[in-house]
N, C-alpha and C positions, 0 to 999 in steps of 0.2 A: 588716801592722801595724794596718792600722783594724778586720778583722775582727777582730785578738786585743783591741783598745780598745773596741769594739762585746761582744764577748761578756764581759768585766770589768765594764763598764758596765750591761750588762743581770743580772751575776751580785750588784753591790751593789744595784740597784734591787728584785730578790726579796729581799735580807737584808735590808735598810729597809724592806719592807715587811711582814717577818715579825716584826720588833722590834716594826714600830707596832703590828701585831695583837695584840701580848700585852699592848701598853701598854693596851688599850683598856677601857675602866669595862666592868665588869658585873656583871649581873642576874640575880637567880634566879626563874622563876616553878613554880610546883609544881603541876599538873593533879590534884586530887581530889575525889571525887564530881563529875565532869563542871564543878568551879569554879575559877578559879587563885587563886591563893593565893599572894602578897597579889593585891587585884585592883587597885591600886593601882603604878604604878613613878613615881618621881620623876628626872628627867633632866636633867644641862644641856642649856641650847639650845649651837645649831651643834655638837656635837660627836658623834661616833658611836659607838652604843656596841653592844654583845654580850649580847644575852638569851636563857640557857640555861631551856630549857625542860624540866620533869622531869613527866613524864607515869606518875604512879602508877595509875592506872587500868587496869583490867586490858581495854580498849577503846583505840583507835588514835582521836586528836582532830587537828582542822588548825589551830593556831594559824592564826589570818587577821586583815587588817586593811584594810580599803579606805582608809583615811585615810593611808596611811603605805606603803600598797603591798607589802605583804606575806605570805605563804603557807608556812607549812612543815607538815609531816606530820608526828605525833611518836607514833612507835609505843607499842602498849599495855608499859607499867612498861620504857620509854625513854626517851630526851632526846634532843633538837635542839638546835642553836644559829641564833641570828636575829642579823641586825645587822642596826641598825636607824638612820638617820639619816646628815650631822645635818639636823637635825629644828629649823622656826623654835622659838620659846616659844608656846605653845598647850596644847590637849590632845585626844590623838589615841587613838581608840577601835580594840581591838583585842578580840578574840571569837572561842570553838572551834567550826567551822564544822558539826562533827557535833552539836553540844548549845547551838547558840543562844540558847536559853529559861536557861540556867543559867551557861555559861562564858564570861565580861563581863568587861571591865579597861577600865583607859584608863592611858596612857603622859600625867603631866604633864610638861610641857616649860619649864624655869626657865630 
């Protein structure tokens, strides 16, 4: 009996967690000529949210961010998704580690 309460229990805690994933805000960034587009996101604080990356460039970029601890690789004319937070209010710089000189944002955090 406790392992069949133990496996119910563990089977609602992945649907509760599948609900909250879709519940979550998100973001679109756009990767072109090596710049995102907006370079700009606006966020609430403490909350987490989903930033889908859409990499038009016909080149493979790293979404990165040292402020906020993050890394994803988004293939050339592909997308990623990033979650990101929650994040205090501040504002948190994030940059494509292949084209530093050009692909610059910052995540504001309200």
């Amino acid at each position: 009996m406790n392992r069949f309460l133990t496996l119910v229990g563990t089977a609602l805690l992945i649907a509760a967690g599948s609900v909250a994933a879709s519940e979550l805000p998100e973001y679109t960034l756009v990767i072109k000529n090596h710049r995102y587009q907006p370079s700009e996101i606006r966020m609430p604080a403490n909350t987490k949210v989903r930033i889908v990356v859409n990499n038009q460039d016909p080149t493979p970029e790293e979404f990165e961010s040292t402020d906020f601890n993050r890394e994803k690789l988004v293939l050339p004319n592909g997308s990623a998704m990033v979650y990101v937070g929650p994040l205090r209010a501040g504002t948190y710089a994030f940059f494509g580690d292949f084209h530093q000189d050009t692909a610059q944002g910052r995540l504001i955090v309200e």
